[in-house]
Biopython code that builds the backbone (N, CA, C, O; Angstrom):
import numpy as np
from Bio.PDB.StructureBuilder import StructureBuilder

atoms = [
    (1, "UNK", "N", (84.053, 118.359, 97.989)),
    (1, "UNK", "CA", (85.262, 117.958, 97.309)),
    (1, "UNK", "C", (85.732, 116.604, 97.849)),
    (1, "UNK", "O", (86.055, 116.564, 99.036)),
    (2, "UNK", "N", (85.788, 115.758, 97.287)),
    (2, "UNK", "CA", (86.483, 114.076, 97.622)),
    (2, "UNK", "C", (88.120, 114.561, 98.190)),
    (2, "UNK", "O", (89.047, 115.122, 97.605)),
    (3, "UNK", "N", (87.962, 114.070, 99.548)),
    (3, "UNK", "CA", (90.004, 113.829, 99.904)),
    (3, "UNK", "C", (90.182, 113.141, 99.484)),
    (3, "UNK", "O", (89.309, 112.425, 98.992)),
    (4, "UNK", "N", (91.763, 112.853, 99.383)),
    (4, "UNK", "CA", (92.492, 112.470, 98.471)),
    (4, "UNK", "C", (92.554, 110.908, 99.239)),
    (4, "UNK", "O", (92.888, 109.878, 98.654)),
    (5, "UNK", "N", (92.152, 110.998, 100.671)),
    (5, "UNK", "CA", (91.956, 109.230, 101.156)),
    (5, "UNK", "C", (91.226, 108.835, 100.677)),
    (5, "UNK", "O", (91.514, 107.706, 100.280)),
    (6, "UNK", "N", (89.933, 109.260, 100.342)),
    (6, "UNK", "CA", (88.693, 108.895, 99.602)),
    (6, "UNK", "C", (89.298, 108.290, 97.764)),
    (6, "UNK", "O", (88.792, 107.409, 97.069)),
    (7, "UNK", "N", (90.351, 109.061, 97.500)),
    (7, "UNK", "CA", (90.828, 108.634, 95.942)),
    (7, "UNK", "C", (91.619, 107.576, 96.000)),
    (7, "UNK", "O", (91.651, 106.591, 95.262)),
    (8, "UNK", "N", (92.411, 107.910, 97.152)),
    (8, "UNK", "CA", (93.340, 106.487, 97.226)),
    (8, "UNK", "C", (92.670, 105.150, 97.544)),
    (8, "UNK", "O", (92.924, 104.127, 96.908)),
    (9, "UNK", "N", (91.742, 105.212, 98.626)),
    (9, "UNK", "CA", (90.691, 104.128, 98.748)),
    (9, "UNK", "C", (90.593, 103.032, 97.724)),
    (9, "UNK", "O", (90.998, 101.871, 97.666)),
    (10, "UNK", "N", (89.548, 104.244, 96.534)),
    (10, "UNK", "CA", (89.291, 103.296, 95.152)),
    (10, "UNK", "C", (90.188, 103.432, 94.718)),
    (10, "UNK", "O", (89.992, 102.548, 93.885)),
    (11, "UNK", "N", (91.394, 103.871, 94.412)),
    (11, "UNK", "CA", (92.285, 103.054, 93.658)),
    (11, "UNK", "C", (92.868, 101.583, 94.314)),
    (11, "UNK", "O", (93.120, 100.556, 93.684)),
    (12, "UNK", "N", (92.970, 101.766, 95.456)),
    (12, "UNK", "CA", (93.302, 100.033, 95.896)),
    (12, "UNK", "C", (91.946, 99.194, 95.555)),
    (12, "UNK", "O", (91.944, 98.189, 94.845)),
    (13, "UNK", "N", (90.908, 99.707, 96.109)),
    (13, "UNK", "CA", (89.725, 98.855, 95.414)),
    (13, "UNK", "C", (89.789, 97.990, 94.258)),
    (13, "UNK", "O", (89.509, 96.793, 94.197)),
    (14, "UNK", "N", (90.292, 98.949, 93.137)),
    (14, "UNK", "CA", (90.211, 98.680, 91.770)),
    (14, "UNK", "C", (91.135, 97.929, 91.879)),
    (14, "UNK", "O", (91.060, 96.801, 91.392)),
    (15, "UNK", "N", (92.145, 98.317, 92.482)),
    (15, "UNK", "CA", (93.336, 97.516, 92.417)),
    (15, "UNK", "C", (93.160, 95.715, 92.323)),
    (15, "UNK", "O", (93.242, 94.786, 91.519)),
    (16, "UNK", "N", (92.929, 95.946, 93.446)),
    (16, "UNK", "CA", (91.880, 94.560, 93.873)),
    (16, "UNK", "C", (91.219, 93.405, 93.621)),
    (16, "UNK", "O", (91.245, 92.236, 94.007)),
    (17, "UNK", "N", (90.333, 94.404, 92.497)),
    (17, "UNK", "CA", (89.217, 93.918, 91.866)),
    (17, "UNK", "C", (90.312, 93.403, 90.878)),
    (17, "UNK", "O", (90.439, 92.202, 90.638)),
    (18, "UNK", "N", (91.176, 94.470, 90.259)),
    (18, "UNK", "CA", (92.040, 93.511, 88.792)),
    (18, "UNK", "C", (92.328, 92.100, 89.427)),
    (18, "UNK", "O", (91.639, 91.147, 89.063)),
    (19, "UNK", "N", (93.281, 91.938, 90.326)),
    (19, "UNK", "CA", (93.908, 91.030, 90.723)),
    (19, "UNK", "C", (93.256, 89.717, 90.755)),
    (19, "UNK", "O", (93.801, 88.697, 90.333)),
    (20, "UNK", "N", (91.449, 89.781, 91.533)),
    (20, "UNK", "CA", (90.898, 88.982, 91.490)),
    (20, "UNK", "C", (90.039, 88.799, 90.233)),
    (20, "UNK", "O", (89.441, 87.742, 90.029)),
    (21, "UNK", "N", (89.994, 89.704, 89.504)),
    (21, "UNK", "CA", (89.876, 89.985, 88.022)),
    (21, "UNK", "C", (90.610, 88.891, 86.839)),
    (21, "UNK", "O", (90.092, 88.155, 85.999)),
    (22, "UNK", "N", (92.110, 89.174, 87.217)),
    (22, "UNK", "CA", (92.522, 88.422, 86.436)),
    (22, "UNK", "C", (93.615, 86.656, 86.962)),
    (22, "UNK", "O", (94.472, 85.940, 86.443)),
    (23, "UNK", "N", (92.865, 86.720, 88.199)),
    (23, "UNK", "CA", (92.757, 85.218, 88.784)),
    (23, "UNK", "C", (91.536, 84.426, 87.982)),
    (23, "UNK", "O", (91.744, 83.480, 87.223)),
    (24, "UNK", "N", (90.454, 84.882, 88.230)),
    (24, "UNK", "CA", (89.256, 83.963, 87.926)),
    (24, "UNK", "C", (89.537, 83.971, 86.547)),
    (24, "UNK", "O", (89.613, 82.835, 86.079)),
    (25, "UNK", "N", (89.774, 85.189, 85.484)),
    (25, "UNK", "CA", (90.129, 84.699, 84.151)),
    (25, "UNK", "C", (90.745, 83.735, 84.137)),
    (25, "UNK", "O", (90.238, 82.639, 83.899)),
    (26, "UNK", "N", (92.249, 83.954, 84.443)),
    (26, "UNK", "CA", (93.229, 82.426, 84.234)),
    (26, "UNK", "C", (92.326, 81.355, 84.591)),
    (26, "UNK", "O", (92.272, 80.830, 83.479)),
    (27, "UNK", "N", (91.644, 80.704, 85.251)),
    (27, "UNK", "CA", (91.157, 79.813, 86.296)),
    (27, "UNK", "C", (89.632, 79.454, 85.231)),
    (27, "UNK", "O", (89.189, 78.322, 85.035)),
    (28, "UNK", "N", (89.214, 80.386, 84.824)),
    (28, "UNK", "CA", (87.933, 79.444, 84.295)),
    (28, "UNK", "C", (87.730, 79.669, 82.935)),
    (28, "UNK", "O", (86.930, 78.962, 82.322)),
    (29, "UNK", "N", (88.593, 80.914, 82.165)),
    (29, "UNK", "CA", (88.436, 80.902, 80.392)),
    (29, "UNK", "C", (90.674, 79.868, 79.652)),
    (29, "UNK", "O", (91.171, 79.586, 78.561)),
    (30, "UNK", "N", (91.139, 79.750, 81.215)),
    (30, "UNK", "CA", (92.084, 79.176, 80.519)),
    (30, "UNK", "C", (92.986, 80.090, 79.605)),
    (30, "UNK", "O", (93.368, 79.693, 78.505)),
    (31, "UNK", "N", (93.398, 81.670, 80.246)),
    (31, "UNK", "CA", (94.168, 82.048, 79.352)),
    (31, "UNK", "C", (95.345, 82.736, 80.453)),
    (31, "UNK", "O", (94.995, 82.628, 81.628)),
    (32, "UNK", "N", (96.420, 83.290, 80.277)),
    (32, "UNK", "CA", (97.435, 83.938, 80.803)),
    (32, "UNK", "C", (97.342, 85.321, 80.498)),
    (32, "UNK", "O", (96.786, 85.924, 79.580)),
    (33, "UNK", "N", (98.024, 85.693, 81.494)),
    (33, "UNK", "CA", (98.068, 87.615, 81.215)),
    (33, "UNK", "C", (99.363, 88.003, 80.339)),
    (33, "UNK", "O", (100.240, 87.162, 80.539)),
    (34, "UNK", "N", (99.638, 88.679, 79.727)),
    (34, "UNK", "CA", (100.510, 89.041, 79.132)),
    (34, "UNK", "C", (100.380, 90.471, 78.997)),
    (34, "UNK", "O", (99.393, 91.059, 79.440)),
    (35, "UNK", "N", (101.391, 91.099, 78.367)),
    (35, "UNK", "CA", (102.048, 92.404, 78.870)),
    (35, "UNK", "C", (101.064, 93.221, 77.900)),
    (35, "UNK", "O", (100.591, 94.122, 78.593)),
    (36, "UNK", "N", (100.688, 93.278, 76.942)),
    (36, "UNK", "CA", (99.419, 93.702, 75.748)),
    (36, "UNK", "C", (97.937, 93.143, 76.298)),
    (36, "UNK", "O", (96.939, 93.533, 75.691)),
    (37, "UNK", "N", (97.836, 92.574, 77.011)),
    (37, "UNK", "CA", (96.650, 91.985, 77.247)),
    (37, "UNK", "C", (96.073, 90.679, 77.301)),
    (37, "UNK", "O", (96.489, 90.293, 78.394)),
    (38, "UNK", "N", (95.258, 89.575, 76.746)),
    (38, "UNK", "CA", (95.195, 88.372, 77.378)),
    (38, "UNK", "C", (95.981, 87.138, 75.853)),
    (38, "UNK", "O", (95.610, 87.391, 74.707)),
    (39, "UNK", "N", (96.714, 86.267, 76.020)),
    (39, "UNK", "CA", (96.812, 85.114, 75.400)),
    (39, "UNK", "C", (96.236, 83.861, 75.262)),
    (39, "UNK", "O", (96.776, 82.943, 75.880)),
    (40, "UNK", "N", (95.375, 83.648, 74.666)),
    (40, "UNK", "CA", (94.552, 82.003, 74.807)),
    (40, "UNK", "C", (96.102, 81.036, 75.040)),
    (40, "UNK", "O", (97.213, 81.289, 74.572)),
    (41, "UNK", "N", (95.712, 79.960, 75.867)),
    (41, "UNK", "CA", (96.562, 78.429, 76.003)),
    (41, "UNK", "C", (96.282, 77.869, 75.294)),
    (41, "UNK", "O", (96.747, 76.735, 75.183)),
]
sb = StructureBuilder()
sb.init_structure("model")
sb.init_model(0)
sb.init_chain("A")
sb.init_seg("    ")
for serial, (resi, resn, name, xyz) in enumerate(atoms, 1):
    if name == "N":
        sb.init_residue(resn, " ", resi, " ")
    sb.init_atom(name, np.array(xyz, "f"), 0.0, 1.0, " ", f" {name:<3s}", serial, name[0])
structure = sb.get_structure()
């Protein structure tokens, strides 16, 4: 059975990954995040 440190783990992981996820978007396709999802500039 996975503990629940083991769940929390990957959720910061993922967490993570968005953040630097949606850095490199802004940064190399040129768009902003918005509350629905992405906006072209």
């Amino acid at each position: 059975m996975i503990a629940t440190d083991k769940v929390t783990e990957i959720f910061c992981i993922l967490d993570e990954l968005c953040k630097n996820l949606d850095a490199e978007l802004t940064k190399n396709l040129h768009i902003v995040p918005i509350d629905e999802g992405y906006k072209c500039m």
